[in-house]
Every structure is written in structure tokens, then in C-alpha cells.
N, C-alpha and C positions, 0 to 999 in steps of 0.2 A: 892058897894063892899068895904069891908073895908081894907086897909092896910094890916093885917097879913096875908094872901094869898104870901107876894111877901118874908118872912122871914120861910114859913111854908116849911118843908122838903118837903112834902107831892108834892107840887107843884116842885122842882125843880128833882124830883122823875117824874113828868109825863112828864116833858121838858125832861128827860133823856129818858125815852119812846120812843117819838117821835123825836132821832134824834141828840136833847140839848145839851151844856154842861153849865153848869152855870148859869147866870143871860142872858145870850140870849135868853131861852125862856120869860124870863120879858118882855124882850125889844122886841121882835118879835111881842109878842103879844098885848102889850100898844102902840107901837110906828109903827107898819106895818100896822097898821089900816089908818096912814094915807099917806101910799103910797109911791112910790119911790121922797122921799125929802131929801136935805139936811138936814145935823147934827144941822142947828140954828134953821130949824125948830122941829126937837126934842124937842131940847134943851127948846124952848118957851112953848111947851106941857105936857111935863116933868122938869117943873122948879125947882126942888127939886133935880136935879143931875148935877155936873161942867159937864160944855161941853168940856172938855177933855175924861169925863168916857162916856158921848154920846155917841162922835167919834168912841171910840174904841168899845164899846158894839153893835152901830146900826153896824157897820161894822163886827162884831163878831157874831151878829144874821144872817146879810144875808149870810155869809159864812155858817153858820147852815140850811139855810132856806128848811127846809123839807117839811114845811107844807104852803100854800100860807099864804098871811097878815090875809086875813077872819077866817080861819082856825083854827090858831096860837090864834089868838084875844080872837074865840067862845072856846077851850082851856082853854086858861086863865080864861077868864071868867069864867069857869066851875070850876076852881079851887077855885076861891075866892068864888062862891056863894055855893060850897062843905063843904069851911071852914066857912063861916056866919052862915050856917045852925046848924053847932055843937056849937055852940056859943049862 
């Protein structure tokens, strides 16, 4: 899956669907896949984001959490392979 999925309106459009506001459906769905962990462990998964905007995002997605981790992931996933396909 390629990167434009997490910048495509499209996607923070179905986060808002289900729930969302912002970049929580991101983080729900890249980062809830691996379960109730710590922000270092985010942070080690998602190494491309200071672990200051972790903190606050994985704590801002579970505050959202509408849809379970698997959910939220197959989701995402549906977003980014929606946007590949037009590509």
C-alpha cells in the first residue's frame, strides 16, 4: 500500500464515517493492529512520526475507538488499496 491513502481526503472522509476526527483514523488503524502497547512501542513501528505526535494521536484514536483494532486496520487497508487501484 502506498503512502497517499494517509494524505487522500477520501480516507479521512471514511474515518469521519465511522466515528473519526483527523489523523485517529490513521493511527487506529496502522497502530491498533498492534494492540493495547505503549506509545515507544508505536513510536518503533511508526518511525517516521516524533513520539510526542504518537502520544497524543494513539491516545486520540482510542478516545475514538469505534471500531475494534482489526476493524479500523481492514478499513484502512481498504482505503489505501481503493486509492492504488485509481493509480
Amino acid at each position: 500500500m502506498s503512502s497517499g491513502f494517509m494524505f487522500d481526503p477520501a480516507t479521512y472522509a471514511t474515518g469521519a464515517e465511522h466515528g473519526y476526527e483527523g489523523i485517529a483514523f490513521y493511527f487506529a488503524g496502522r497502530a491498533g493492529v498492534l494492540g493495547e502497547v505503549d506509545a515507544e512501542v508505536v513510536t518503533a513501528a511508526l518511525a517516521f512520526f516524533h513520539p510526542d505526535v504518537v502520544r497524543a494521536n494513539q491516545a486520540s484514536a482510542r478516545d475514538y475507538a469505534v471500531l475494534d483494532a482489526d476493524e479500523s486496520a481492514e478499513l484502512v487497508r481498504l482505503c489505501g488499496s481503493a486509492l492504488d487501484a485509481v493509480r
